[in-house]
TIZASE-836669 format. One line per 4 residues: number of its first residue (from 1); for each residue z, x, y of C-alpha. Coordinates in Angstrom, 1 decimal. Layout:
N
NUM> Z,X,Y  ...
//
This chain:
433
1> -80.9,-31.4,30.8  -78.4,-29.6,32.7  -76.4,-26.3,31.1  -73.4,-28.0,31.6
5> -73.9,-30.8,30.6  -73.4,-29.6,27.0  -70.5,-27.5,27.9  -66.8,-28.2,26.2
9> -65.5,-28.4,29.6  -65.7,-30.4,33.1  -64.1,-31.2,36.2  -61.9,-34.6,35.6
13> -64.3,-35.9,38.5  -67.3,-35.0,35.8  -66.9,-37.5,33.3  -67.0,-41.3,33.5
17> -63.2,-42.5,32.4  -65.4,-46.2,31.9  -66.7,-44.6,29.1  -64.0,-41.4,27.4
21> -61.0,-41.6,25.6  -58.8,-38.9,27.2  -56.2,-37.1,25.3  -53.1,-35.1,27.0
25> -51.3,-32.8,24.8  -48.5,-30.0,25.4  -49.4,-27.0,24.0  -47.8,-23.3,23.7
29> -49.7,-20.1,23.5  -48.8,-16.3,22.8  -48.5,-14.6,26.3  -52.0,-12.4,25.7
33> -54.1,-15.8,24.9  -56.0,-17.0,27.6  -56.2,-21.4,27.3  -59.5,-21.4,29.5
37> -61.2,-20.0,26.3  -59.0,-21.4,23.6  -58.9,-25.1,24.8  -62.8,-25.7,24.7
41> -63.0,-24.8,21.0  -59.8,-27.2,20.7  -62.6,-29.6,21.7  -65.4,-28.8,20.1
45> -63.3,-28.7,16.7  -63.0,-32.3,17.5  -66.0,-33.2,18.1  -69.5,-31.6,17.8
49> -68.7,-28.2,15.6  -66.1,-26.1,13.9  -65.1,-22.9,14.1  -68.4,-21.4,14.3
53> -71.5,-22.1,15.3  -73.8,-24.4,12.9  -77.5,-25.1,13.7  -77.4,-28.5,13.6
57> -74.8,-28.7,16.9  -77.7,-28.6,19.3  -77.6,-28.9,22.9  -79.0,-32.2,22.7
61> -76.2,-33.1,20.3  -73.5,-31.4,22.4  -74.6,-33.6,26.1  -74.1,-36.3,24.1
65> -71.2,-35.9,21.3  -69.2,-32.8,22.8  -65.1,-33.5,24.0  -64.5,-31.9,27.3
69> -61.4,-30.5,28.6  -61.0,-31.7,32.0  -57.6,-29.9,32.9  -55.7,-26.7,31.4
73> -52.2,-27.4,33.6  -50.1,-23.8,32.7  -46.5,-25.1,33.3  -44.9,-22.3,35.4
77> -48.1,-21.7,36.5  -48.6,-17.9,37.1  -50.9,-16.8,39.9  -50.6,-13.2,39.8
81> -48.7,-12.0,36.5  -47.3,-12.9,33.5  -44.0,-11.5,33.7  -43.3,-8.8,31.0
85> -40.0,-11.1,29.4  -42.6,-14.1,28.7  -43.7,-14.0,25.1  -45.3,-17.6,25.1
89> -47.0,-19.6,27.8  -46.7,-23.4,28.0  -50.0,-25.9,29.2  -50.9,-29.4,29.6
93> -54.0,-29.9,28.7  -56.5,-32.7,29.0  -59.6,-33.5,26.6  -61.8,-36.6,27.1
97> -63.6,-37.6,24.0  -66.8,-39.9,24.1  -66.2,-43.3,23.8  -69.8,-43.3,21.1
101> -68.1,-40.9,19.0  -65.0,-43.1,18.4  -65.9,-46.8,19.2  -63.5,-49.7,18.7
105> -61.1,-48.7,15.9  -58.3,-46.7,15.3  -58.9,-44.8,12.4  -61.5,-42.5,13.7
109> -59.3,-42.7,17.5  -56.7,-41.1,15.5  -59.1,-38.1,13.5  -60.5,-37.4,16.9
113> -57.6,-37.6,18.8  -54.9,-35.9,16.6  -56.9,-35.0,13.5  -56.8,-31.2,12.7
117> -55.3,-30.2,16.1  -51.9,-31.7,14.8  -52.5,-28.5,12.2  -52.9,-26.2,15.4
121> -48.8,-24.7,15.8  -47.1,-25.5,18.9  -49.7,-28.4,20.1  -47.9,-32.6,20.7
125> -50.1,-35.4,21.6  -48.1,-36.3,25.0  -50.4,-39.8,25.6  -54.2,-41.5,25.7
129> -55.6,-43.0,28.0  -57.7,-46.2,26.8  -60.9,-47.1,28.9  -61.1,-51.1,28.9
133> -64.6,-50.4,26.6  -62.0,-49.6,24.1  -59.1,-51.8,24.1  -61.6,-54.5,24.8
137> -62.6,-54.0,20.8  -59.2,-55.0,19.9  -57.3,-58.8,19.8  -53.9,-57.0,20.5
141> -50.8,-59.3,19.9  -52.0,-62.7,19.1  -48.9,-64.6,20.3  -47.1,-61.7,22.7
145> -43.5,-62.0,25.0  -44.6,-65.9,26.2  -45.8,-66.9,22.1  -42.5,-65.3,20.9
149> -40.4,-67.8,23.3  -42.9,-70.5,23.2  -42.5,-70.3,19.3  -38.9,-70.8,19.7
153> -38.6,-73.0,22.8  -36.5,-70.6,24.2  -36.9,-68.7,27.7  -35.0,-66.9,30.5
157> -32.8,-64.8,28.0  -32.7,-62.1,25.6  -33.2,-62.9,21.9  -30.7,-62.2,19.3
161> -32.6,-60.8,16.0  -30.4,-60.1,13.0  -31.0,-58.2,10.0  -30.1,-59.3,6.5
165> -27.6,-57.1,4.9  -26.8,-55.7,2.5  -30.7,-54.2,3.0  -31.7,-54.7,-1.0
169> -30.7,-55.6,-4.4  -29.5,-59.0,-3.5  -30.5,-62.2,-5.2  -32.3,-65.1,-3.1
173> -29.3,-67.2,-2.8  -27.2,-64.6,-1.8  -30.0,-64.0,1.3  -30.3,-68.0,2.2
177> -25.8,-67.9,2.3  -26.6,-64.9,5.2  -29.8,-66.5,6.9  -27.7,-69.9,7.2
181> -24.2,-68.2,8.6  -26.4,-66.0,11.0  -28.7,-68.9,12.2  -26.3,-71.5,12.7
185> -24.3,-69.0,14.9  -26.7,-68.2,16.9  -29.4,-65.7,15.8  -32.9,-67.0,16.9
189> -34.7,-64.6,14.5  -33.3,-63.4,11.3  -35.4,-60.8,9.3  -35.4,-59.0,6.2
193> -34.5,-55.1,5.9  -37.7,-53.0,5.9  -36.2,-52.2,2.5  -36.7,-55.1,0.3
197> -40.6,-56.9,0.3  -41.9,-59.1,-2.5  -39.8,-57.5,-5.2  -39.6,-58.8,-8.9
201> -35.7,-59.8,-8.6  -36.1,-61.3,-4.6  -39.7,-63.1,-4.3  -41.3,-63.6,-1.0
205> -42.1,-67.0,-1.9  -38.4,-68.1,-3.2  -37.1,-66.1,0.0  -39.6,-68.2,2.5
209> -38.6,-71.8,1.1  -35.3,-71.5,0.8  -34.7,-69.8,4.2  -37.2,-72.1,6.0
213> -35.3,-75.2,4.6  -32.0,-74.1,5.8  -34.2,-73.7,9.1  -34.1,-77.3,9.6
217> -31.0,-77.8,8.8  -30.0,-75.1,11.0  -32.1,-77.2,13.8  -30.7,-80.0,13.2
221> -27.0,-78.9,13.3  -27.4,-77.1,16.6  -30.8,-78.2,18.0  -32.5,-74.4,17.8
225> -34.8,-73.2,15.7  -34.9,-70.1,14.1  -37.6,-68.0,12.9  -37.5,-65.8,9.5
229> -39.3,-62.4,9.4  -40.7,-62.2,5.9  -41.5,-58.5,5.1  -44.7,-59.0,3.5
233> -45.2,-55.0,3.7  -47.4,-54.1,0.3  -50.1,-51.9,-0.9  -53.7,-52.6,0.5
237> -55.1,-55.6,-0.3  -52.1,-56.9,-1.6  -50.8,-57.7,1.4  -53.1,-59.7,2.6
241> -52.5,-61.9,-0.1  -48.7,-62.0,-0.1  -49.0,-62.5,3.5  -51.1,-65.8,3.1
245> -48.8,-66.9,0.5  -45.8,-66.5,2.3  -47.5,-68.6,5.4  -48.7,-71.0,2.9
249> -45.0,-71.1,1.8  -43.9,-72.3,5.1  -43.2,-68.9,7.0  -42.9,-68.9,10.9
253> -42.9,-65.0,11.3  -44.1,-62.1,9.0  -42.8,-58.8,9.1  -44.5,-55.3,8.4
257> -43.9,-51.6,7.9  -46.8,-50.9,10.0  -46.7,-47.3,9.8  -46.3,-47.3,5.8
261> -48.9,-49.4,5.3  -51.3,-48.0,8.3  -52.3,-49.3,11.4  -55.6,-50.7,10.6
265> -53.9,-53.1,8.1  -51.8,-54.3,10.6  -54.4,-55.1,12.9  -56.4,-56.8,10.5
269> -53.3,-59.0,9.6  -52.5,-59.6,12.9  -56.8,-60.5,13.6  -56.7,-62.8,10.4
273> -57.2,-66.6,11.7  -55.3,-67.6,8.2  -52.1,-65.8,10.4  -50.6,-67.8,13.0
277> -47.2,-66.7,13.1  -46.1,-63.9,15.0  -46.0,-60.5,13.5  -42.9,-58.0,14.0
281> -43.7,-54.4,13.3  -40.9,-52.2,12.1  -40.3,-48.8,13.2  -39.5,-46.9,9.6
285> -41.2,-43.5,9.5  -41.9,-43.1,12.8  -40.0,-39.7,13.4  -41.4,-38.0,11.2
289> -44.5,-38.2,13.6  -42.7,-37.7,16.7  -39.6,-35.9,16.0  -40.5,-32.5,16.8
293> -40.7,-31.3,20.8  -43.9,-29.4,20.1  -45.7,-31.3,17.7  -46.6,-34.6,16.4
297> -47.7,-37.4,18.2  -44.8,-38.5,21.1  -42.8,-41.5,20.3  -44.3,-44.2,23.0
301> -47.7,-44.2,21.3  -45.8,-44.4,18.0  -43.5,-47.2,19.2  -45.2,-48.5,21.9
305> -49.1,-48.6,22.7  -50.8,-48.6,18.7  -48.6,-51.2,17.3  -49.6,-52.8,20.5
309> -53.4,-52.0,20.4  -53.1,-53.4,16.6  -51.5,-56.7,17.5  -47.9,-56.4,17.4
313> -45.6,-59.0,18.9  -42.7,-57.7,18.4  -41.7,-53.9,17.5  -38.4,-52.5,16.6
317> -37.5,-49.1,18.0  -34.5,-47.2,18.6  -31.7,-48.0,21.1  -30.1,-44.7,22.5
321> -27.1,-46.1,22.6  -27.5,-47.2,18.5  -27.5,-44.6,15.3  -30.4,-42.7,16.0
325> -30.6,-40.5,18.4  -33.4,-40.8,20.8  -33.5,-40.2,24.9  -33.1,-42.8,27.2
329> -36.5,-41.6,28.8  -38.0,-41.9,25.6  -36.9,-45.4,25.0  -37.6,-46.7,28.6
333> -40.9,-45.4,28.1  -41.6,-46.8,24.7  -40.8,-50.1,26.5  -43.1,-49.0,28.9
337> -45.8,-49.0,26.5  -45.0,-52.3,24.7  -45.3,-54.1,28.4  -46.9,-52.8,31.2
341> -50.8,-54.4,31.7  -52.5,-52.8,29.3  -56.0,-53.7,30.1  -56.1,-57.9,28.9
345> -53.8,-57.3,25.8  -50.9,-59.4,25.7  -47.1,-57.7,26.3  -45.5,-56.9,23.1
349> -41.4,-57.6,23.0  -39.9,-55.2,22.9  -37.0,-54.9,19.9  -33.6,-52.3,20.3
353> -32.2,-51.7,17.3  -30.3,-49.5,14.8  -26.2,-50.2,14.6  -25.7,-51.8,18.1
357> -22.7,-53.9,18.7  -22.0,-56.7,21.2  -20.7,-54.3,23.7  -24.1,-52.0,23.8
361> -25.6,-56.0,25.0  -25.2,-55.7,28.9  -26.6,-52.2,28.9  -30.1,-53.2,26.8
365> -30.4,-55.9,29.4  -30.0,-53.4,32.5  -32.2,-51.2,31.0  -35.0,-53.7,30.2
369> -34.7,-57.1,31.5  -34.0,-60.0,29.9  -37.2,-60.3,28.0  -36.6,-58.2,24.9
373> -35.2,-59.5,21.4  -31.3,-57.4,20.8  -31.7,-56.1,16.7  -28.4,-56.4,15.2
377> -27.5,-56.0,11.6  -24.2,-54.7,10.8  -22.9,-56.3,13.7  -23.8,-59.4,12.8
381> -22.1,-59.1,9.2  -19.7,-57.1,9.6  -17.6,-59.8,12.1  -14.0,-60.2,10.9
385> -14.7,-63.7,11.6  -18.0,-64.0,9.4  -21.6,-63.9,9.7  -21.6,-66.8,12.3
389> -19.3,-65.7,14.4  -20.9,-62.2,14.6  -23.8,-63.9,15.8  -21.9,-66.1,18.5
393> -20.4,-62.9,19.9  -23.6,-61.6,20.5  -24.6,-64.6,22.0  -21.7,-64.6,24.3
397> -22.3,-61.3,25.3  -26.0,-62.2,26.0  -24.5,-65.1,28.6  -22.0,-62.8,29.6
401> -24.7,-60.1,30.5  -26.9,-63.0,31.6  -24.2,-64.0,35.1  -23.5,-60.4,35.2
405> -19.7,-61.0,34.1  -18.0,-58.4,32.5  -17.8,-58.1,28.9  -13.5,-57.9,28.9
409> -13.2,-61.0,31.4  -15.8,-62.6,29.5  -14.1,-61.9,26.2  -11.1,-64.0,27.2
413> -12.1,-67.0,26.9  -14.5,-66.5,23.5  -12.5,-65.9,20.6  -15.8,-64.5,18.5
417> -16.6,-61.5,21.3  -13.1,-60.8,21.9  -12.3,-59.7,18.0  -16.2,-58.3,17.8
421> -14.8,-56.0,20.8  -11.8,-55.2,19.3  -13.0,-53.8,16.3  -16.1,-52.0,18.0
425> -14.9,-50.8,21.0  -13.9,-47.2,19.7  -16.6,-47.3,18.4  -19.0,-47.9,21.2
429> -17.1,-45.3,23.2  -17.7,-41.9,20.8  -21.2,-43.0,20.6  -21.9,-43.1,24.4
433> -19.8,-39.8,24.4
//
């Protein structure tokens, strides 16, 4: 055995990328601390040892087991001093971990990956590289951008998604009234508020078969069908089981708060057989993991590649030009994530959300193409004309955006977007300022 080859460290030519997960993070470091010696214990930490040496981390144990860092990238990059006004230097830095130390699942991914470095100050996980060994352990999205259409006999436009509203507390017949205004006027997905699941006062069940039979009337009123995210979001195993019921029931889409109940149990729903609807995966609590600028883990593998690696279809995330404020480089890159090739896992769609209006339409579509699914909640319900026609005005601006005609000449002739833009167009303005 070579020296080196038990050493926390190695030239990015060094390792086989077939066969290592590779980790870059952003990291900051008092002026007087020197990253060449700092970064390999990063690794070892993560892999082999701790923070001292144990007999049992052997050499033998190291050439096979140890992370490496493979790149320690200062950012100014000094050559000759520090100058005396720095007080903290900034690095990318790059750590491959062994593909046999993780294997095929997330859980583990995540410990080796984040784990007790996310513990470590000033340190952000900026993105991982999958090796196909990997991502080839995983199903991904079982029906993808083409299943999501397919399911719907739709194609060559955005979808329109609405969100029941108020989010909880309501009845089931006060939900079925919204589902039918909202479908009939347009929507081609309507889904529940990440707030409200399989409670005592709203069952899952009642929900699915009273929803799913104003489907068909719905699709036989205007010829399109519409599907219904259930939230079937539980504790563990329970959702399994309300899951199957609600498919039993009759439900053509399930819904989940993947990051409240964990990414595992989304994958395994989305890898049941028993599950062939298409799964949306909704975005609640994902800042408080990538919130911060120097730590956490950044927001296109919250949003983008692990709801995709677990089998997402669809995942909601937030629009700039919505309520939450979030880059546009972060959002183009989330979309990025949801549906560049990914190795042989399906495209996830993506979903903007969070209080966009009719008016924020052509701009979604600019930024992303046509095949994404528009999240609208508020702006549905909230039409002075009523559910429905909040729903055909977002429609309209879809076709509008669609033959790249202006919203205000396109407005003219459609009652349901002109009023929509009347009421939100003050609105739209002091957000984009």
């Amino acid at each position: 055995m070579k020296y080196f080859e038990a050493e926390p460290r190695a030239l990015p030519e060094g390792i086989d990328y077939g066969d290592h997960i590779v980790a870059t993070y952003y990291g900051v470091m008092p002026r007087d601390m020197i990253a060449y010696y700092v970064a390999p214990f990063l690794a070892v930490e993560q892999s082999t040892g701790t923070w001292t040496p144990v007999p049992g981390e052997t050499p033998e144990v190291r050439a096979k087991h140890v992370a490496k860092v493979i790149g320690i990238y200062e950012v100014p990059q000094w050559e000759f001093e520090v100058p005396k006004e720095v007080e903290e230097r900034t690095y990318v830095i790059q750590i491959a971990y062994p593909y046999r130390n993780i294997e095929s699942q997330i859980p583990m991914m995540l410990t080796a990956v984040v784990g007790n470095i996310s513990m470590g100050g000033k340190i952000k996980l900026l993105d991982i590289y999958f090796p196909k060994v990997y991502t080839d352990g995983f199903k991904g999205p079982k029906f993808g951008i083409e299943g999501v259409y397919k399911a719907l006999g739709v194609e060559g436009r955005p979808l329109l998604n609405n969100m029941t509203k108020p989010c909880t507390g309501y009845p089931c017949q006060v939900g079925a009234d919204l589902f039918y205004e909202a479908a009939r006027g347009g929507c081609d997905v309507v889904k529940d508020d990440e707030l409200i699941a399989d409670m005592r006062f709203n069952r899952v069940e009642d929900r699915v078969k009273a929803y799913m039979a104003l489907e068909k009337r719905v699709y036989e009123e205007t010829g399109e069908h519409t599907l219904y995210a259930v939230n079937v979001s539980d504790s563990i195993p329970k959702m399994f089981e309300v899951a199957k019921r609600a498919v039993d029931a009759g439900a053509n889409c399930l819904m989940v708060n993947y990051l409240a109940v964990g990414l595992p149990a989304l994958q395994a729903l989305a890898e049941d057989p028993d599950i062939n609807v298409p799964i949306l995966a909704h975005m609640d609590c994902a800042g408080a993991l990538y919130e911060s600028h120097y730590s956490g883990i950044s927001s296109h593998l919250v949003l983008g590649k692990l709801p995709r690696l677990a089998g997402a279809d669809v995942v909601v995330f937030p629009a700039p030009y919505g309520k939450a404020p979030f880059l546009k480089d972060r959002f183009l890159a989330c979309a990025d994530a949801m549906t560049y090739p990914m190795h042989g896992l399906k495209p996830t769609m993506p979903m903007p959300s969070g209080g966009i209006t009719p008016q924020m339409v052509p701009t979604a579509v600019a930024d992303l193409g046509p095949d994404i699914m528009i999240g609208s909640g508020g702006g549905v319900h909230a039409h002075p004309m009523g559910p429905a026609a909040g729903a055909r005005a977002f429609r309209q601006a879809i076709d509008a955006a669609m033959q790249g005609i202006p919203l205000e000449e396109y407005a003219k002739d459609h009652q349901e977007l002109a009023a929509a833009m009347g009421i939100w167009t003050g609105v739209f303005q002091e957000t984009k300022a």
